[in-house]
C-alpha positions as CSV (number, residue, x, y, z in Angstrom):
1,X,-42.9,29.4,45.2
2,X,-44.6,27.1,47.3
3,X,-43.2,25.3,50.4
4,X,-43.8,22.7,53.6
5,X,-43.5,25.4,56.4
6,X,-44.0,24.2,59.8
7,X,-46.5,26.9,61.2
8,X,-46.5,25.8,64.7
9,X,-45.1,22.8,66.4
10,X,-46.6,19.6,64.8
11,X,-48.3,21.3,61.9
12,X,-46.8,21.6,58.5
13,X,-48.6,23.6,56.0
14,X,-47.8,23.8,52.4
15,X,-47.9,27.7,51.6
16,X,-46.7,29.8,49.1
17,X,-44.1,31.8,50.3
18,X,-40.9,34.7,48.5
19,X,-39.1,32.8,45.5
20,X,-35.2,33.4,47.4
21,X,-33.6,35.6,44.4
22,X,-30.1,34.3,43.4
23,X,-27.8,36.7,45.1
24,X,-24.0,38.0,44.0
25,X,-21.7,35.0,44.9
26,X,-24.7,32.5,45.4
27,X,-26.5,29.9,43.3
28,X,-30.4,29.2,43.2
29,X,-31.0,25.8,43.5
30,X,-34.4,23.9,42.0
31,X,-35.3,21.3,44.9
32,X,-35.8,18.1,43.4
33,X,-36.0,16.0,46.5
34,X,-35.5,16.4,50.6
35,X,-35.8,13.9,52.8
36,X,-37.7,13.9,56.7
37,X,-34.4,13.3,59.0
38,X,-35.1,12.2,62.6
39,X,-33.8,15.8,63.6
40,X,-36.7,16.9,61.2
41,X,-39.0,14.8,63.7
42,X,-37.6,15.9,66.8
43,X,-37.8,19.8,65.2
44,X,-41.7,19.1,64.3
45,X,-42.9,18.4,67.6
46,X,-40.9,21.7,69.6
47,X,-38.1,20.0,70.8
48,X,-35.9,21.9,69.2
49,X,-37.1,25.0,70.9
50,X,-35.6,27.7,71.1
51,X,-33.1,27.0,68.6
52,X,-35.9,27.1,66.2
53,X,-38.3,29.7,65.6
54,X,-41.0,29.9,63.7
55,X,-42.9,30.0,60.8
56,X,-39.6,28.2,59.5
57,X,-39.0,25.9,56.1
58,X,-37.3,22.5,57.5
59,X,-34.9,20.3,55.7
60,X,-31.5,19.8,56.0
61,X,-30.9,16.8,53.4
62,X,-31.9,17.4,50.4
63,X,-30.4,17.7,46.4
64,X,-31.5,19.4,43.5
65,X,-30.2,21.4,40.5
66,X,-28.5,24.6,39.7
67,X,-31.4,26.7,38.4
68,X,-29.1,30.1,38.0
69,X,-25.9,31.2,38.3
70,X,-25.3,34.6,40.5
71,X,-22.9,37.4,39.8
72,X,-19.4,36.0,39.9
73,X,-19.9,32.3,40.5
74,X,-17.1,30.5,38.3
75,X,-16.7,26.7,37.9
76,X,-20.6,26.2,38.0
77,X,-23.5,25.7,35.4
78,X,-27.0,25.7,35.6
79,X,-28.4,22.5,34.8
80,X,-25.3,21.1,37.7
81,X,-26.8,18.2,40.1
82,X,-25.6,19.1,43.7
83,X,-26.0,17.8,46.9
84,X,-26.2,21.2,49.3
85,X,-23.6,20.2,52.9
86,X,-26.1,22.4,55.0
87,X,-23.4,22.8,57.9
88,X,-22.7,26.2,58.4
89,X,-19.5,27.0,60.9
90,X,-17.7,30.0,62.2
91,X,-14.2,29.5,61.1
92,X,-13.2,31.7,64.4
93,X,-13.6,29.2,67.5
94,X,-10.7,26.9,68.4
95,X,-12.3,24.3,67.5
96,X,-12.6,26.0,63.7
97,X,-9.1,26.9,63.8
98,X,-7.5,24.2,64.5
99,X,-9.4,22.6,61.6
100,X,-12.5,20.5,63.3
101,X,-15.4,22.0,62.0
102,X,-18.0,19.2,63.2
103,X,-17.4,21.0,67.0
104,X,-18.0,24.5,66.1
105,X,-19.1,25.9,69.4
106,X,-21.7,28.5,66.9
107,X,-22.5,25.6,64.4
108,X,-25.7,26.1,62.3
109,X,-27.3,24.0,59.9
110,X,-29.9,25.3,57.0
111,X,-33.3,23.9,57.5
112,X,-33.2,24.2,61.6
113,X,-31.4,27.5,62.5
114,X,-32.3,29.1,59.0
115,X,-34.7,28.4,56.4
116,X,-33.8,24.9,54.7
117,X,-35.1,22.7,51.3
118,X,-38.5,21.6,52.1
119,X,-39.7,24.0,49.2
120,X,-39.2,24.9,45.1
121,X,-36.0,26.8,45.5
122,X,-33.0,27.4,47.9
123,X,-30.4,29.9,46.9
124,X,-26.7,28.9,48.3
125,X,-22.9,29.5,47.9
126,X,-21.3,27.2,46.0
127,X,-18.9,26.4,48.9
128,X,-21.7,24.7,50.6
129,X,-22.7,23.0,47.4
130,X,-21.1,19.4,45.9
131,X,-21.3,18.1,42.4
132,X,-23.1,15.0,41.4
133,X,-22.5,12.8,38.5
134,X,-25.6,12.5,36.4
135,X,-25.8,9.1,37.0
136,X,-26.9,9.5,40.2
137,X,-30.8,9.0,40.8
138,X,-32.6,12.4,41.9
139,X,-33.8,10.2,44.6
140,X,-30.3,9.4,46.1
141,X,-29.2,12.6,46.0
142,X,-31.2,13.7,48.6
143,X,-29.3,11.1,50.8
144,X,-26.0,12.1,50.7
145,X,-25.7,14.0,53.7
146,X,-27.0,11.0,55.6
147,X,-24.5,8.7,54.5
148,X,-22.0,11.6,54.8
149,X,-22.7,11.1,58.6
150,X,-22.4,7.3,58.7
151,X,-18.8,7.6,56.2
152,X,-17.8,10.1,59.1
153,X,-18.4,7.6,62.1
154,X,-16.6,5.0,59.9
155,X,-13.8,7.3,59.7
156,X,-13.9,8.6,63.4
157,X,-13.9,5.0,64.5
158,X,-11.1,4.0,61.5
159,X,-12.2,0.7,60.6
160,X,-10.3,-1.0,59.0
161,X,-10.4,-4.1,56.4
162,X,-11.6,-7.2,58.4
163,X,-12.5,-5.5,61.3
164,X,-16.0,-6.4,63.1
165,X,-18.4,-4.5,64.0
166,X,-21.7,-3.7,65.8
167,X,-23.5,-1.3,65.4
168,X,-26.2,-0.8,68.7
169,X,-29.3,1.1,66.7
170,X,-30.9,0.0,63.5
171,X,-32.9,3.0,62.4
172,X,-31.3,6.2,60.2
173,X,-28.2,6.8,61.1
174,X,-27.2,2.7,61.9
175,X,-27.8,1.9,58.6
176,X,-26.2,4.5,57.1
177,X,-23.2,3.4,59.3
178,X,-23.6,-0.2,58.0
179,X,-23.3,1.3,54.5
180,X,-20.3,2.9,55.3
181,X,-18.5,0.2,57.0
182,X,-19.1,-2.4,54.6
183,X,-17.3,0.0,52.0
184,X,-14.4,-1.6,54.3
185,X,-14.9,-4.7,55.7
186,X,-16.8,-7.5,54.9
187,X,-16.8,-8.6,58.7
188,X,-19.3,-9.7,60.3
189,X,-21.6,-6.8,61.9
190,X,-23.8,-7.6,64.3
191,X,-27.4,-5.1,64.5
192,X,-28.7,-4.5,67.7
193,X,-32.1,-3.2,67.6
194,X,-35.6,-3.4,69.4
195,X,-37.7,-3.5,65.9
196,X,-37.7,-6.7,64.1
197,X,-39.1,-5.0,60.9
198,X,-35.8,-2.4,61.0
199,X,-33.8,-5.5,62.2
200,X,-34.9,-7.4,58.7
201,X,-32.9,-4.4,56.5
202,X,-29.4,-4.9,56.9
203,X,-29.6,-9.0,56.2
204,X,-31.8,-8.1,53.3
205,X,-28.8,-5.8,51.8
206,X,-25.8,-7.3,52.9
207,X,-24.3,-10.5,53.4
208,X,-22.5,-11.6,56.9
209,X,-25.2,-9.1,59.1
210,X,-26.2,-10.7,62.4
211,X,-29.7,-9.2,63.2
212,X,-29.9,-9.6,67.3
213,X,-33.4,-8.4,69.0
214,X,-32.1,-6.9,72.6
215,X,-35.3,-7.6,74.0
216,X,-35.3,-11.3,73.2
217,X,-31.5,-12.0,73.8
218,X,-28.9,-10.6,75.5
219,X,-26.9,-9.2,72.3
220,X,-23.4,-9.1,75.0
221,X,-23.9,-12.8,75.3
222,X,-24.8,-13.4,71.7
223,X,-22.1,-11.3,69.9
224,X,-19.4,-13.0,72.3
225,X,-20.7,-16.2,71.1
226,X,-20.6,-15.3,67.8
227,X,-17.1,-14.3,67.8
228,X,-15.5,-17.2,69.6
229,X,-15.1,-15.2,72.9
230,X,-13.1,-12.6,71.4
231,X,-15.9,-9.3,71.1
232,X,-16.0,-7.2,67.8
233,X,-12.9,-4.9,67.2
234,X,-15.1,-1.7,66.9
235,X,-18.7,-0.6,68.3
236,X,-21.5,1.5,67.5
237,X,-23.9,3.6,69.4
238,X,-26.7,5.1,67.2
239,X,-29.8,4.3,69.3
240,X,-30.0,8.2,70.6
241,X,-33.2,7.9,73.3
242,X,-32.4,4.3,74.2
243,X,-35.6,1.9,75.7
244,X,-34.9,1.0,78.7
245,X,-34.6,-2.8,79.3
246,X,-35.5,-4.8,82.1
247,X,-32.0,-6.6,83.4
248,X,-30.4,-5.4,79.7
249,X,-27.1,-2.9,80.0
250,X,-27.7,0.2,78.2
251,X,-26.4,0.8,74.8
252,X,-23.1,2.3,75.8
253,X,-22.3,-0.3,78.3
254,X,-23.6,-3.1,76.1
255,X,-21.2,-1.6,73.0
256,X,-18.6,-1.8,76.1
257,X,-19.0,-5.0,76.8
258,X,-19.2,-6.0,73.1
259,X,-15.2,-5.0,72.6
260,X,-12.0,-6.9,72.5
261,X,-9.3,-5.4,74.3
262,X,-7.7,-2.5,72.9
263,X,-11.1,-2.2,71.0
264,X,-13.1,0.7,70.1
265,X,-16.7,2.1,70.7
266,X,-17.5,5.4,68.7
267,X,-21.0,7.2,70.1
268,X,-23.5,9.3,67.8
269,X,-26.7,8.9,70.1
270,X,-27.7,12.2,71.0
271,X,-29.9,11.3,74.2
272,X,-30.4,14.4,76.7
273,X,-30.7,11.4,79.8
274,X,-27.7,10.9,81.4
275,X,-25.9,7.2,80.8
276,X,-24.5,5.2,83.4
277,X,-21.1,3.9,82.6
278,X,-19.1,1.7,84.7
279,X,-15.4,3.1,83.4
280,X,-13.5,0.3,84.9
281,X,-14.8,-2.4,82.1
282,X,-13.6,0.1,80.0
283,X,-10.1,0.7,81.3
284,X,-9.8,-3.0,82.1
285,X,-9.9,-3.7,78.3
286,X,-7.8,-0.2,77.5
287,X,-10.4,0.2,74.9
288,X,-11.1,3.7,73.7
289,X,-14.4,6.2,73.2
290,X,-14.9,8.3,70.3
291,X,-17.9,10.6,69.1
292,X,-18.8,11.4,66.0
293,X,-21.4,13.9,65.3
294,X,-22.5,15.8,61.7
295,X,-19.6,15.1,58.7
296,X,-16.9,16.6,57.9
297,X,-16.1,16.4,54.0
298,X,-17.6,13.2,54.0
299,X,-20.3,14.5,50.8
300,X,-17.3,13.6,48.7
301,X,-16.8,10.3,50.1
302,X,-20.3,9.3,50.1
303,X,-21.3,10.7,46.3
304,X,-17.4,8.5,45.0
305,X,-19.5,5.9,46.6
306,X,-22.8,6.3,45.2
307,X,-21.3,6.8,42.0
308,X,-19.6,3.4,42.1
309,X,-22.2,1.4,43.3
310,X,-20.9,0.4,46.4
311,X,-23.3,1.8,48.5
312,X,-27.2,0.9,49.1
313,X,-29.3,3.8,49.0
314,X,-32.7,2.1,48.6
315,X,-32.3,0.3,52.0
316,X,-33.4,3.7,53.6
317,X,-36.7,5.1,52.0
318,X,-39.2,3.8,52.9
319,X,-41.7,6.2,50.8
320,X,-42.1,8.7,48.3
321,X,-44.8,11.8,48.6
322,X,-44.8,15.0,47.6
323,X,-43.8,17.9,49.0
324,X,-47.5,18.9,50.2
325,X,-48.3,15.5,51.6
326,X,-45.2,16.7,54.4
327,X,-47.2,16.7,57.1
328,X,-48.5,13.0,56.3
329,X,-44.7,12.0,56.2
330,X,-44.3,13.7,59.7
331,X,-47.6,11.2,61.1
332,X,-46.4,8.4,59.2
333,X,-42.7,8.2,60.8
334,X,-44.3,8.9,63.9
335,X,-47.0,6.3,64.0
336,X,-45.2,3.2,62.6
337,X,-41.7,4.3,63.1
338,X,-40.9,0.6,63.0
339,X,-41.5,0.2,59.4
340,X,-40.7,3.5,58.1
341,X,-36.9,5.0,57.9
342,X,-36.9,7.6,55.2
343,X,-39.4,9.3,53.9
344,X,-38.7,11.2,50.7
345,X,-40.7,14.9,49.6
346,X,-40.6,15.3,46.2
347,X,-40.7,19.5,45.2
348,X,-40.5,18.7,41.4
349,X,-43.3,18.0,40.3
350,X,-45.3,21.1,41.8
């Protein structure tokens, strides 16, 4: 079969490589979509080394169809649409036994610590496999763990109808957040953001979404405005590797800052720099910290969603190439990361 195998850091090649065969209690899986995450971006260029080795097939999001049925499978048919949860935990730690997967202290995904979807075929046990309804684009499909992570940090911050919200980070996983919430509230939520181009999505989609630029206004000063003094109920932090602003509190402290007492800021950025945080305007306001990180069952939530209509999967890609063209997708993201949030492979038509 052929696949987009990254070679060596920054270089994907499309190769043909071993068709998996469809083991006894597995399914194989024809790829019909995957989609570049910003792990993806951050694998591609070494950082995840040595957590990845190579040669190694990426992608972690992706959604296809059941192409054959292995040895004692029940409950499944080829020609099924699934959307593949690539999370892969120990059930042993404590954090497994007491039921909270996402913090597995040995948790692996498919397409970084293993061979993932960037390719024709993927062969999988059905517990790591959810149903889609067929009238669910192909296309979307391949977003469903995405907006499994933002419908996760909805839940870990438990927003709640009428609550506000910001959300500090309008890139992948902000969005994906702002899909989720507004599943909840219709609130206003304010976007924080650098990018005016990523800042333009959210208004585009939804309806009550305050874009704010941090480097042309304080967004502290702007969201308390905006809310009569009070600060939003609930804050975001989704920025990751935060730009550093000249007299401008980090994300953290600025999502902080943004609360009303006894409010709530839930953090998904997964910068390696250490954050400075002043606790006290934290305690002051008794407001609480949460992390969310991965999903948690969230597929189910996000495809009852999708199915519905009520969330906005278009809002995140950006483009469409195919699966050879993976290495373009890699450059494009990279050079004009501004304009570009998902970038979908296509592995169907081969």
């Amino acid at each position: 079969m052929k696949a987009a195998v990254l070679t060596k850091y920054n270089q994907v090649e499309w190769k043909d490589v071993e068709k998996p065969t469809c083991k006894p209690g597995e399914v194989l899986i024809k790829v019909i979509f995957g989609c570049i995450c910003g792990s993806d971006q951050h694998i591609h260029t070494g950082e995840f080394h040595p957590r990845t080795t190579l040669p190694l097939i990426m992608g972690h999001e992706f959604g296809g169809v059941i192409a054959e049925v292995g040895e004692g499978v029940t409950g499944w048919s080829v020609g099924d649409k699934v959307a593949p949860d690539p999370i892969i935990w120990c059930g042993k730690c404590p954090a497994c036994l007491k039921g909270h997967f996402p913090a597995c202290t040995s948790l692996k995904l498919i397409g970084i610590d293993m061979d993932g979807g960037f390719c024709e075929y993927v062969s999988l046990p059905p517990s790591m496999l959810y149903k889609v309804p067929a009238n669910i684009p192909d296309e979307h499909v391949a977003l469903v763990e995405v907006l499994s992570i933002g419908c996760h940090a909805k839940n870990r911050a438990n927003v709640q109808q009428n609550d506000s919200i910001v959300i500090w980070g309008s890139g992948k996983i902000g969005l994906c957040i702002l899909q989720a919430v507004r599943t909840v509230t219709d609130n206003k939520v304010f976007m924080v953001d650098i990018l005016d181009d990523r800042l333009a999505i959210g208004p585009q989609y939804y309806d009550n979404v305050i874009a704010v630029n941090a480097k042309k206004e304080d967004p502290v000063e702007r969201i308390i405005k905006e809310t009569d003094g009070k600060g939003v109920d609930i804050a975001f932090e989704a920025v990751g590797h935060p730009v550093e602003i000249e007299d401008g509190a980090n994300p953290i402290t600025g999502c902080i800052r943004s609360i009303v007492g006894g409010g709530k800021v839930c953090v998904l950025g997964l910068a390696a720099e250490p954050t400075s945080v002043v606790f006290r305007e934290l305690i002051w306001k008794e407001g609480t910290i949460v992390t969310s990180r991965v999903s948690h069952g969230e597929f189910a939530e996000a495809i009852e969603h999708l199915k519905n209509n009520r969330l906005k999967p278009e809002a995140l890609i950006s483009k469409t190439l195919h699966g050879s063209e993976a290495q373009k997708g890699f450059e494009i993201l990279k050079k004009d990361p501004a304009k570009n949030i998902k970038i979908l492979l296509d592995f169907n038509t081969i």
